[in-house]
C-alpha positions, 0 to 999 in steps of 0.5 A: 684187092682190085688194082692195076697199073699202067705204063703209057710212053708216047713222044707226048706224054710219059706216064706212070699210074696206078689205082687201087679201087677199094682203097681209101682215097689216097692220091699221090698225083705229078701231072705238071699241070696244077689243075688236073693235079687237083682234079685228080687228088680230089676224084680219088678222095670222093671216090675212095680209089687209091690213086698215083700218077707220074706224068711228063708231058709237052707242056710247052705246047699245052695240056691237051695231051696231057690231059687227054693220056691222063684220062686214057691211063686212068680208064685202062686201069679201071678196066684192067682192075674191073675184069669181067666186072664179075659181081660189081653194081655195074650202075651209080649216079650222084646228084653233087652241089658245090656252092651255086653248081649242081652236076647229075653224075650217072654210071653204067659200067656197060662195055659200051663207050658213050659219054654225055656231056651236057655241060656249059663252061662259061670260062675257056681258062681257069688259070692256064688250063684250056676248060674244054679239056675237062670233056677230053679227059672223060671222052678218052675214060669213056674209049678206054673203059668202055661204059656210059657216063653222063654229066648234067649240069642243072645249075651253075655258074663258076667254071672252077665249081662246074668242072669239080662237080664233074670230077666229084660226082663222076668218082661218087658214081663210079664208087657205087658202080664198082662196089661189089653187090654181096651175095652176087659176087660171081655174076656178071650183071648183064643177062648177055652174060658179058660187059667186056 
């Protein structure tokens, strides 16, 4: 099995997580932040990863750091559970509707830290969480596991359903990038011989 944990204490944010990646999509999630609760448990249903989180952070602040160290957490996991990412797909994508939303998804677990973020939010809160967090969260994945992610959004409307497709199809992408290629299971999928 493929997993990892992570330990992260700073004066902001004091955080306990642990991810299995060939899992069955399980999420025990307390961030103290409903929204990123939800974002969470849903990412490790579609993405059949194993997923606890324990957060406590300076809420009364607000959710940035939160937020942000929660995407920091989750992309060291992956990291540490990935390796040398040895016989792993490497790439996913997904094209995910939700009611009037369609969210393009893609994947390359490369080594190197990019994330495209092509998508419009037309509310600044769903209820007191700050929407611009949603691309925090990715960006801190992305600096933390290095690897390219894009997110396209080529219709919708409702903020709520724009930033869930994010989390749904991104744990859909990530599910076929991790998946182990049979018959490769020793190859590191890059002719450079490296991705780390």
């Amino acid at each position: 099995m493929r997993c990892a944990s992570v330990t992260r204490n700073t004066k902001e944010t004091q955080i306990e997580m642990t991810l299995t990646l060939d899992g069955k999509g399980t999420a025990q999630v307390q961030t103290g932040c409903g929204f990123l609760d939800h974002m969470l448990e849903l990412f490790a249903r579609h993405g059949r990863f194993d997923l606890t989180v324990q957060c406590t952070g300076d809420l009364q602040v607000d959710a940035h750091h939160t937020v942000e160290d929660c995407g920091i957490a989750l992309g060291r996991c992956f990291s540490q559970a990935l390796g040398e990412m040895r016989g792993i797909n490497r790439y996913g994508s997904m094209i995910l509707p939700m009611d009037e939303t369609l969210m393009l998804c893609a994947a390359d677990l490369s080594g190197r830290p990019y994330l495209g973020w092509q998508v419009t939010l037309p509310a600044e809160q769903i209820g007191n969480f700050d929407t611009e967090l949603g691309k925090e969260f990715w960006l801190a994945f992305v600096r933390n596991c290095p690897s390219t992610l894009h997110f396209k959004q080529m219709a919708g409307e409702n903020t709520h359903h724009i930033l869930e497709a994010c989390f749904k199809g991104m744990a859909r992408a990530l599910r076929q990038a991790v998946a182990m290629e049979t018959g490769f299971e020793n190859e590191i999928p890059s002719t450079k011989g490296t991705l780390v």
